[in-house]
GUKEVO-764684 format. One line per 4 residues: number of its first residue (from 1); their letters; for each residue x, y, z of N, C-alpha, C. Coordinates in nm, 3 decimals. Atoms other than C-alpha are relative to their C-alpha. Layout:
BEGIN
NUM> a> X Y Z X Y Z X Y Z; ...;
***
This chain:
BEGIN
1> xxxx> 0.054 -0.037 -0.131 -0.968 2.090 -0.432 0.075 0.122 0.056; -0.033 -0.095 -0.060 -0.907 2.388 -0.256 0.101 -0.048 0.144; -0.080 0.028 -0.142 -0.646 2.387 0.073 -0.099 -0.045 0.117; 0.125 0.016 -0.117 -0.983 2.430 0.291 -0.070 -0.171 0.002;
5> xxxx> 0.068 0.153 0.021 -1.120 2.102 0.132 0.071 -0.081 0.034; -0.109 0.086 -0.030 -0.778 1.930 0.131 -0.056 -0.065 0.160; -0.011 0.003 -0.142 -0.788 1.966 0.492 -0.150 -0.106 0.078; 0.104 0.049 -0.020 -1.159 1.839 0.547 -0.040 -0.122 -0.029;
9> xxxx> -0.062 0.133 0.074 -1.069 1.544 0.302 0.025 -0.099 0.120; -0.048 0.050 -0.112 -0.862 1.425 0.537 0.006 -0.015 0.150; 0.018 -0.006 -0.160 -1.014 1.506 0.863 -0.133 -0.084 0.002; 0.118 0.044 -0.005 -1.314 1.318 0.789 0.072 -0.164 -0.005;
13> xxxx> -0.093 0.116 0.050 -1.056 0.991 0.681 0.045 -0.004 0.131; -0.075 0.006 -0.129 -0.898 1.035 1.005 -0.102 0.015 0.114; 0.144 0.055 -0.100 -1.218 1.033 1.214 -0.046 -0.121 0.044; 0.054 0.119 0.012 -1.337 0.757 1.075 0.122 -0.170 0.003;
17> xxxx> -0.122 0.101 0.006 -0.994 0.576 1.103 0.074 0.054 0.054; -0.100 -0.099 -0.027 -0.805 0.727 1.330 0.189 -0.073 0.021; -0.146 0.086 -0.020 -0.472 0.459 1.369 -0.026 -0.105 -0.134; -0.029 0.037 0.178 -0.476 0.303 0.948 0.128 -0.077 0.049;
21> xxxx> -0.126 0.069 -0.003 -0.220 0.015 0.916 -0.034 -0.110 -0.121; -0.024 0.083 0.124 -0.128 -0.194 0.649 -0.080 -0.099 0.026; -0.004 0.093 -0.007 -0.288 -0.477 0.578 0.071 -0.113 -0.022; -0.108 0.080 0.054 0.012 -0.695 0.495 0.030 -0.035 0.168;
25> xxxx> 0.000 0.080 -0.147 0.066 -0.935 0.821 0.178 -0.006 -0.017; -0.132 -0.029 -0.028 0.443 -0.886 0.904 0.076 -0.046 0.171; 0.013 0.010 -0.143 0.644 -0.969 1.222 0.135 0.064 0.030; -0.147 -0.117 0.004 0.972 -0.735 1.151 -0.046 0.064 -0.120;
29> xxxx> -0.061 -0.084 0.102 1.113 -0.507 0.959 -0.008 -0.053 -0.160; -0.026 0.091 0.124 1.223 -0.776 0.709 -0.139 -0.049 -0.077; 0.112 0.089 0.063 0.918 -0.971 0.662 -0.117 0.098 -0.072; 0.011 -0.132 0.075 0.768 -0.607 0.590 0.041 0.045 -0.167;
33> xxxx> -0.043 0.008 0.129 0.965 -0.586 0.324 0.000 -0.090 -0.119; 0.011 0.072 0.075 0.958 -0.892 0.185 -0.161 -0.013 0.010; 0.119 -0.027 0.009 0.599 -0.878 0.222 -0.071 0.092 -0.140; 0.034 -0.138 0.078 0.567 -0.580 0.043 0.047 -0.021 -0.176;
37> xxxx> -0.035 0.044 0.122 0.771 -0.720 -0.262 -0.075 -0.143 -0.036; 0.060 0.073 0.050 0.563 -0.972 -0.266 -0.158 0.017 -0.059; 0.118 -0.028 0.034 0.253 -0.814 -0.302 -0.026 0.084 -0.129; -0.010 -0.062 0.087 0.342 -0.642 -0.615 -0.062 -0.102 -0.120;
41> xxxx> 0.150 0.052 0.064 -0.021 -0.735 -0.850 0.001 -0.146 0.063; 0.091 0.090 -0.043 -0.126 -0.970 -0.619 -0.072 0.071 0.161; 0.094 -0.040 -0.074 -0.347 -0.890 -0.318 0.051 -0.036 0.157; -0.062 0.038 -0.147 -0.271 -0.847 0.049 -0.038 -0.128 0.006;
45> xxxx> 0.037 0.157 -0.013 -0.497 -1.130 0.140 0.063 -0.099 -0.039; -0.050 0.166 0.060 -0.343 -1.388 -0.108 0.127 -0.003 0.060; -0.137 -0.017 -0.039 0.025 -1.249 0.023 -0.056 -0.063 0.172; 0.028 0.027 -0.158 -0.098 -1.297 0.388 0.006 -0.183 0.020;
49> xxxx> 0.005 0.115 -0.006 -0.202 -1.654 0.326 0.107 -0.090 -0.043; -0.108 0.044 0.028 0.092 -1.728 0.169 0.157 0.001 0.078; -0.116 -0.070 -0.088 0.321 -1.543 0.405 0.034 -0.128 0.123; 0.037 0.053 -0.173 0.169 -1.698 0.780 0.147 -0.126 0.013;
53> xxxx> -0.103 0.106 -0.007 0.387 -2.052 0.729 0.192 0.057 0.009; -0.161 -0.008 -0.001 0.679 -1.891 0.609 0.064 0.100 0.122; -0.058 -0.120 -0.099 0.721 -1.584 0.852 0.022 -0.088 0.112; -0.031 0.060 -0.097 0.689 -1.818 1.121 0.134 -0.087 0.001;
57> xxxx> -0.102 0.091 0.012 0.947 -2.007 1.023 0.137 0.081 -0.044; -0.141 -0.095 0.016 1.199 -1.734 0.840 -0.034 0.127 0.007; -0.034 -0.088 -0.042 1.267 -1.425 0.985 0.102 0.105 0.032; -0.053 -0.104 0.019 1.541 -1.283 0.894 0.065 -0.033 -0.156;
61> xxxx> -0.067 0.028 0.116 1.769 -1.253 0.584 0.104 -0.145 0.007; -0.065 0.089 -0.011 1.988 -1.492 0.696 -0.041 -0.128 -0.022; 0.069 0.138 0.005 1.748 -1.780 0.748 -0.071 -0.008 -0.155; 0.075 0.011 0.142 1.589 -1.651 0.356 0.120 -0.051 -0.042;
65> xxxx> -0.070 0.066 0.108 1.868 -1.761 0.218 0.081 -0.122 0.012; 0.022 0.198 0.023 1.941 -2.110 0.369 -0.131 -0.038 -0.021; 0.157 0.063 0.068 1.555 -2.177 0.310 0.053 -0.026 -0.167; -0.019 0.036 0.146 1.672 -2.149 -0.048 -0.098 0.032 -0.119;
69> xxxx> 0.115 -0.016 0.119 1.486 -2.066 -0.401 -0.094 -0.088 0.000; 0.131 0.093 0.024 1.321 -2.390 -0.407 -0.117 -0.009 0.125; 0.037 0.000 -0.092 1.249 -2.373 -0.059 -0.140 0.139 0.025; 0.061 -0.113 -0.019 1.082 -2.011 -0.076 -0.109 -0.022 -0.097;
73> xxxx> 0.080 0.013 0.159 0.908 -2.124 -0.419 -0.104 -0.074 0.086; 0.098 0.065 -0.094 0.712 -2.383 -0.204 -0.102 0.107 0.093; 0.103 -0.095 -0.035 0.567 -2.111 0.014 -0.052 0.067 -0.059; 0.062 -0.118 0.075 0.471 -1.878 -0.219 -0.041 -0.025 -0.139;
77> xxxx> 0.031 0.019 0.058 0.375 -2.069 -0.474 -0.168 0.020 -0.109; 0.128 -0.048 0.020 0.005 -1.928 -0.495 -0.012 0.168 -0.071; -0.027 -0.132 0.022 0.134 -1.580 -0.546 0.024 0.038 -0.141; -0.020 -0.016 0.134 0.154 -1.457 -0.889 0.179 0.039 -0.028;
81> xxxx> -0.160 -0.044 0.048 0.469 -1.400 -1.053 0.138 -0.063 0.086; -0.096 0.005 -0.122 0.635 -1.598 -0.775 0.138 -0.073 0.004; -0.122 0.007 0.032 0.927 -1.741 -0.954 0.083 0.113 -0.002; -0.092 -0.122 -0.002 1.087 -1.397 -1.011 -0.033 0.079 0.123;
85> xxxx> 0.011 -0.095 -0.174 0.954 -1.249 -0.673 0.073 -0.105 0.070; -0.053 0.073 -0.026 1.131 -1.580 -0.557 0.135 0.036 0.004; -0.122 0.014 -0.013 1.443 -1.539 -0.680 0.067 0.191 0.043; -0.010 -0.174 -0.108 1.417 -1.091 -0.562 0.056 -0.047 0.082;
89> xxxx> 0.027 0.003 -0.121 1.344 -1.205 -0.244 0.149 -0.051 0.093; -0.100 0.079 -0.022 1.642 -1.469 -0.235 0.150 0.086 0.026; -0.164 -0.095 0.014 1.912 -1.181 -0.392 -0.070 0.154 0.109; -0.001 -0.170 -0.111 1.767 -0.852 -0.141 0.046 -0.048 0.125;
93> xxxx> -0.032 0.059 -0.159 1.807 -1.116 0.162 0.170 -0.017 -0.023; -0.138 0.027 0.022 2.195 -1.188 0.051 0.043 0.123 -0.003; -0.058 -0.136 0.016 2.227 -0.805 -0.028 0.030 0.063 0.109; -0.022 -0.057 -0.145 2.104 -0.736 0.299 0.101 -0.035 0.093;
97> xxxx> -0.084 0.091 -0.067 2.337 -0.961 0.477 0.164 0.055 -0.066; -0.095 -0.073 0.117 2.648 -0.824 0.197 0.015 0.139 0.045; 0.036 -0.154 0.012 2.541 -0.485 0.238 0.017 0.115 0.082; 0.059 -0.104 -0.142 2.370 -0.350 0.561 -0.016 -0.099 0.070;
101> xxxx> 0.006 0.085 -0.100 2.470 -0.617 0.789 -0.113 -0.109 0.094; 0.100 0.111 -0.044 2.149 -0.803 0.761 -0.098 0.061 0.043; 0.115 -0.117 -0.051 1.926 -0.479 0.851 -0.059 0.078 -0.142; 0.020 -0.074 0.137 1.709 -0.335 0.655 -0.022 0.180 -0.002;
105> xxxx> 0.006 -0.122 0.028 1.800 0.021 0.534 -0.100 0.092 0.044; 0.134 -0.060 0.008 1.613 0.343 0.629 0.016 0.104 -0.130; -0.037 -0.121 0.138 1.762 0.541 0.327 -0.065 -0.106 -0.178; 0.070 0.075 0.100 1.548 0.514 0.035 0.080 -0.050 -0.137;
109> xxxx> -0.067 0.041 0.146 1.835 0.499 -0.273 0.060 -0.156 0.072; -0.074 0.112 -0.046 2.009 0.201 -0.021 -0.146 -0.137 -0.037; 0.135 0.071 0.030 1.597 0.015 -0.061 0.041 -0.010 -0.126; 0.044 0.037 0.111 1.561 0.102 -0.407 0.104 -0.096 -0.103;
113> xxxx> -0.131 0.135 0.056 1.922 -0.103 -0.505 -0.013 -0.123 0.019; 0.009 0.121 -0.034 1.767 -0.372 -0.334 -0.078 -0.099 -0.160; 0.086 0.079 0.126 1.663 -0.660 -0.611 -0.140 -0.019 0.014; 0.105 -0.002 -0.025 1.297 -0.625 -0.678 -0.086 0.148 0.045;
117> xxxx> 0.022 -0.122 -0.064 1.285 -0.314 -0.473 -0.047 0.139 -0.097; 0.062 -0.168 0.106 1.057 0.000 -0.696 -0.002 0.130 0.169; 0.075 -0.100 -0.099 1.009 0.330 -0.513 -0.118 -0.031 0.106; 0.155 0.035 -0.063 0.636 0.233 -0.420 0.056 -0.092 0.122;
121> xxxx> -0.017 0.076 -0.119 0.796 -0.059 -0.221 0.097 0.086 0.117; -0.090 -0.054 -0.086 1.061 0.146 -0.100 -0.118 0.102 0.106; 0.099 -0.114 -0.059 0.786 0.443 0.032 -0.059 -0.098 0.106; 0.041 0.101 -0.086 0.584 0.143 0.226 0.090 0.005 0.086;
125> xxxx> -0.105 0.082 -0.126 0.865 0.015 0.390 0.058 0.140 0.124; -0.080 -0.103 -0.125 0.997 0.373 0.532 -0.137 0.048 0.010; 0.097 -0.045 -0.039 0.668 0.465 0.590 -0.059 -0.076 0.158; 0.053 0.056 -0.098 0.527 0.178 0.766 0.085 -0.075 0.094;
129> xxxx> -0.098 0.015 -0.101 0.845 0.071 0.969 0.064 0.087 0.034; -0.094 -0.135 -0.029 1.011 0.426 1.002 -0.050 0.117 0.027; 0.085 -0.128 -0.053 0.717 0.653 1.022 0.048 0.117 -0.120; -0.030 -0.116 0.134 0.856 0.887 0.685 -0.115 0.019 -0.011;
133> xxxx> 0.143 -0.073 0.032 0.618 1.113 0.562 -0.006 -0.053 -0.188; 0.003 0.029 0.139 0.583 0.940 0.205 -0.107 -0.063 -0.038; 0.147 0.020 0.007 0.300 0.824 0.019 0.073 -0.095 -0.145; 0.013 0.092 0.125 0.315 0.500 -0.184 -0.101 -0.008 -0.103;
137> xxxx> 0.125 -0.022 0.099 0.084 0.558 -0.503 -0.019 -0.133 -0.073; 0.053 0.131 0.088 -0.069 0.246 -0.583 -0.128 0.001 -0.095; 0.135 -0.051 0.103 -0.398 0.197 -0.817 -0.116 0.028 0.068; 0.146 -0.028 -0.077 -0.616 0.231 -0.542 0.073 0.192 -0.003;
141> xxxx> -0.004 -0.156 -0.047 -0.457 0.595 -0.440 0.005 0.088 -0.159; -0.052 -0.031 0.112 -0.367 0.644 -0.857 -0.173 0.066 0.008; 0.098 -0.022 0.032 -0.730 0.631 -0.868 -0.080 0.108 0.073; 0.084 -0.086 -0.121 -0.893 0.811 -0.545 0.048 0.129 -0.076;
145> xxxx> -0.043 -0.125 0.019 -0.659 1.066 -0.617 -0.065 0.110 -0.134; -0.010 -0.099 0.161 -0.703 1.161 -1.011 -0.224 0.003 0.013; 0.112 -0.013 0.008 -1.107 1.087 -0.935 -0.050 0.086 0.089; 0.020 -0.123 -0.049 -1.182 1.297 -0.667 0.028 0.105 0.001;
149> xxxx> -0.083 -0.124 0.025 -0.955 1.561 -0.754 0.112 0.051 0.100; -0.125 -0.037 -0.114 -0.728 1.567 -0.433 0.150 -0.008 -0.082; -0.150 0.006 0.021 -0.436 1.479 -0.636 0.000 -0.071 -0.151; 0.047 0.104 0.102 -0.454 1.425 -0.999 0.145 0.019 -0.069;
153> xxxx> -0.135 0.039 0.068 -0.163 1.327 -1.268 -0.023 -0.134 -0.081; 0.002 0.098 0.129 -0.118 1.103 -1.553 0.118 -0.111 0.027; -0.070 0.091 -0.040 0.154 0.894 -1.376 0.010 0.005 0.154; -0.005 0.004 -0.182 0.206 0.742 -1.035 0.065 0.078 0.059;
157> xxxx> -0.094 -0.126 -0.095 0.507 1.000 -0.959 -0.046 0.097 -0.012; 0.055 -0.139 0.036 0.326 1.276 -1.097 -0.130 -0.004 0.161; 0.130 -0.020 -0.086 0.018 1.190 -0.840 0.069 -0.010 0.166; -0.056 0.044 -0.093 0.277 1.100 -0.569 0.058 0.137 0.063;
161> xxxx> -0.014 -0.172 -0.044 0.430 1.479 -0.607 -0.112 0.069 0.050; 0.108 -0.079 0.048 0.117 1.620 -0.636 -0.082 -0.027 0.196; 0.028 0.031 -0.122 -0.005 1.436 -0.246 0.110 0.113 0.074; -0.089 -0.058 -0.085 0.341 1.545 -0.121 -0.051 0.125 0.028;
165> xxxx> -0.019 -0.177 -0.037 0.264 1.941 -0.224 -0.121 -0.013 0.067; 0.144 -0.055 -0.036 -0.089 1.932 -0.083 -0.053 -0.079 0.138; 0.089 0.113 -0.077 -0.139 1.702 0.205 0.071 0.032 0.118; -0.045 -0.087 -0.124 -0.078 1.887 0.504 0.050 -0.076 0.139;
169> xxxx> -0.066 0.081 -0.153 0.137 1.808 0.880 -0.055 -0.080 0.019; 0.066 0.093 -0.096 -0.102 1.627 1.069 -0.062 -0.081 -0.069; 0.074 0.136 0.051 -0.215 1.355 0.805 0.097 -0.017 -0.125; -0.148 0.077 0.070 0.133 1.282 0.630 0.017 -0.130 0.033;
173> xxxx> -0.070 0.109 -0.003 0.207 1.006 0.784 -0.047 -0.103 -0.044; 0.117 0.105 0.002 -0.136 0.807 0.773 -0.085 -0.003 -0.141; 0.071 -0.069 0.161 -0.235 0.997 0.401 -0.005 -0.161 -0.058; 0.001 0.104 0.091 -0.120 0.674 0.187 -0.105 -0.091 0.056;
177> xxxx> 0.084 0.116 -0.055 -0.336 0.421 0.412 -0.114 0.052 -0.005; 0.163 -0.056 0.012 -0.649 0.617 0.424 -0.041 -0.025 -0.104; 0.074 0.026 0.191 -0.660 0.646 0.048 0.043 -0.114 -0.066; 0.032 0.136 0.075 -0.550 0.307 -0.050 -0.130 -0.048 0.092;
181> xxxx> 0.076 0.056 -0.039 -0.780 0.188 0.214 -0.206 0.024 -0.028; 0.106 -0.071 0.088 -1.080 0.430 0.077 0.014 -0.056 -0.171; 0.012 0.054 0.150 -0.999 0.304 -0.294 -0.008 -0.133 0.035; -0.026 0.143 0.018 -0.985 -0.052 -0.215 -0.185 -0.063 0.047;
185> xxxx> 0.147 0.036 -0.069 -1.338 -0.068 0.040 -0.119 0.088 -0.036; 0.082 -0.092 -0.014 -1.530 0.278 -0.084 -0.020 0.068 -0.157; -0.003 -0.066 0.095 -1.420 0.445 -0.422 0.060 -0.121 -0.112; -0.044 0.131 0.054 -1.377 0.085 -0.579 0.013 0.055 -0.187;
189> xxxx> -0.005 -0.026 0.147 -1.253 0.076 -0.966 -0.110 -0.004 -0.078; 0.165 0.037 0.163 -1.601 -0.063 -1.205 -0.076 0.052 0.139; 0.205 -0.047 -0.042 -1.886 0.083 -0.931 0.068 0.061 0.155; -0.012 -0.103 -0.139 -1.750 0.372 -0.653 -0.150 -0.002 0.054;
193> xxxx> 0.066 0.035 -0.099 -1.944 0.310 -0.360 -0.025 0.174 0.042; 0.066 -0.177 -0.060 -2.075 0.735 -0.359 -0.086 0.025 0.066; 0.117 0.004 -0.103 -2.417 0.648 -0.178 0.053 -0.013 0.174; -0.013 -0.009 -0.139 -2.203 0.608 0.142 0.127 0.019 0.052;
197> xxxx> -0.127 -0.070 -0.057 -1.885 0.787 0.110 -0.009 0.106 0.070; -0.001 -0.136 -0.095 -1.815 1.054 0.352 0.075 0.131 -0.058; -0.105 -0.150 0.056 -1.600 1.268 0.112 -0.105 0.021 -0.127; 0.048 0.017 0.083 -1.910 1.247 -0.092 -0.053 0.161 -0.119;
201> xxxx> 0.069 -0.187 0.048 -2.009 1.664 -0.151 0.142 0.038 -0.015; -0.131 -0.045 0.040 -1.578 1.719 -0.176 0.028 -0.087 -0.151; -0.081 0.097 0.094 -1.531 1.454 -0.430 -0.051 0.046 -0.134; 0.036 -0.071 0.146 -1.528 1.602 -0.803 -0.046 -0.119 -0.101;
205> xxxx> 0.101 0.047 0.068 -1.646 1.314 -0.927 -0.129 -0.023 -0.041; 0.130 -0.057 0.067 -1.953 1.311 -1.138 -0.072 -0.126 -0.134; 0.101 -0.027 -0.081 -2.222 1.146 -1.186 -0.005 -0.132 0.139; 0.001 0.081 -0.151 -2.248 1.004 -0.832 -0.043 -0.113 -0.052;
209> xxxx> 0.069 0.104 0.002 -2.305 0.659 -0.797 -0.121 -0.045 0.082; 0.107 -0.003 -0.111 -2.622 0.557 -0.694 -0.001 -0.166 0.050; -0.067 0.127 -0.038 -2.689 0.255 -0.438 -0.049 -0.087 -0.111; 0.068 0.169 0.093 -2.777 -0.083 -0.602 -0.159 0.019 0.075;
213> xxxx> 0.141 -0.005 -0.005 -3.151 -0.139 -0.605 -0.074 -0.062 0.148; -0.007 0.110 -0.137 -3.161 -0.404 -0.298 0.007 0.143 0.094; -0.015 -0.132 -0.084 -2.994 -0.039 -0.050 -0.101 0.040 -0.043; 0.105 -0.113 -0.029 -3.240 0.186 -0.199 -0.142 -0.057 -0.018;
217> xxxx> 0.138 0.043 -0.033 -3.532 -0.032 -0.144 -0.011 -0.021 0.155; 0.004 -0.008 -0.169 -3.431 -0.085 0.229 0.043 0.149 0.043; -0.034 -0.139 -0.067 -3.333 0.299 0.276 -0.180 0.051 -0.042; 0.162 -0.032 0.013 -3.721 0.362 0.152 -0.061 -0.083 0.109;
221> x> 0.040 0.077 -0.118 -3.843 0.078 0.419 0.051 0.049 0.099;
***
């Protein structure tokens, strides 16, 4: 895409969404984070439903780690992988408490030491509790990006640079949420939704999708 398009990209994303926020249900900093490590291949939703009990109940590092492994295993038992996101969750809350006095870091190498803790989670967390201008590349944005052409690359850091150089002041902060939230509801993986995207004449993908038969029998009626 050209700078001109860049720009149009994202002013049309920001129209139509002008305040983007995670979907991951949080009620600090912490639970943010542990949120966020928990949702690593499993789905906000299932993290949400799994979360509600426990957030209400632990809320900070301190209280994660008298709850206990077995204790945390019980809540999150629906979650994939949730023995070893279990026992993360258990050693970043002790780190934190060890560490950074039970707060969680805004410096991203102090995150990424945390157990569990990748870049991607780290970017989230200073993004969506700190306001950083960073852009977590997940498979929804892996994808938007390398398919429309705003930002393409053969690995997540490669597509993650590639946002940074091109994704101008005034839609840094909100960039990552637009385009996971556009890959997840619009530019979906097996059947992009092109009959009613708005970035539909910028987007270099090819050949458009057309609607399902059901839409273009009620757009003829």
């Amino acid at each position: 895409m050209t700078r001109r398009e860049v720009v149009e990209f994202y002013r049309r994303l920001a129209e139509a969404n002008p305040h983007p926020e995670t979907e991951l249900e949080s009620v600090n900093v912490y639970t943010l984070l542990v949120a966020v490590v928990l949702s690593a291949q499993a789905t906000d939703a299932g993290v949400n439903r799994a979360t509600r009990a426990l957030f209400a109940e632990v809320d900070t590092p301190a209280k994660m780690v008298a709850l206990g492994l077995d204790g945390l295993k019980q809540h999150i038992r629906t979650i994939g992988l949730f023995n070893t996101k279990a026992k993360n969750v258990i050693a970043l809350s002790q780190a934190l408490l060890d560490q950074h006095g039970g707060e969680v870091p805004r410096d991203r190498a102090a995150l990424e030491a945390l157990p569990g803790v990748g870049r991607k989670t780290a970017n989230v967390v200073l993004n969506v509790a700190f306001g950083a201008e960073t852009f977590a590349v997940d498979t929804h944005i892996f994808r938007v990006g390398n398919r429309t052409g705003l930002a393409r690359g053969g690995t997540v850091l490669a597509v993650e640079k590639k946002l940074d150089a091109v994704t101008p002041a005034p839609f840094r902060v909100h960039a990552h949420h637009w385009l996971i939230l556009h890959g997840r509801y619009v530019c979906k993986a097996r059947r992009p939704e092109c009959w009613r995207c708005i970035e539909h004449d910028l987007c270099a993908f090819t050949p458009k999708t057309p609607p399902p038969p059901e839409r273009a029998a009620a757009r003829a009626g």
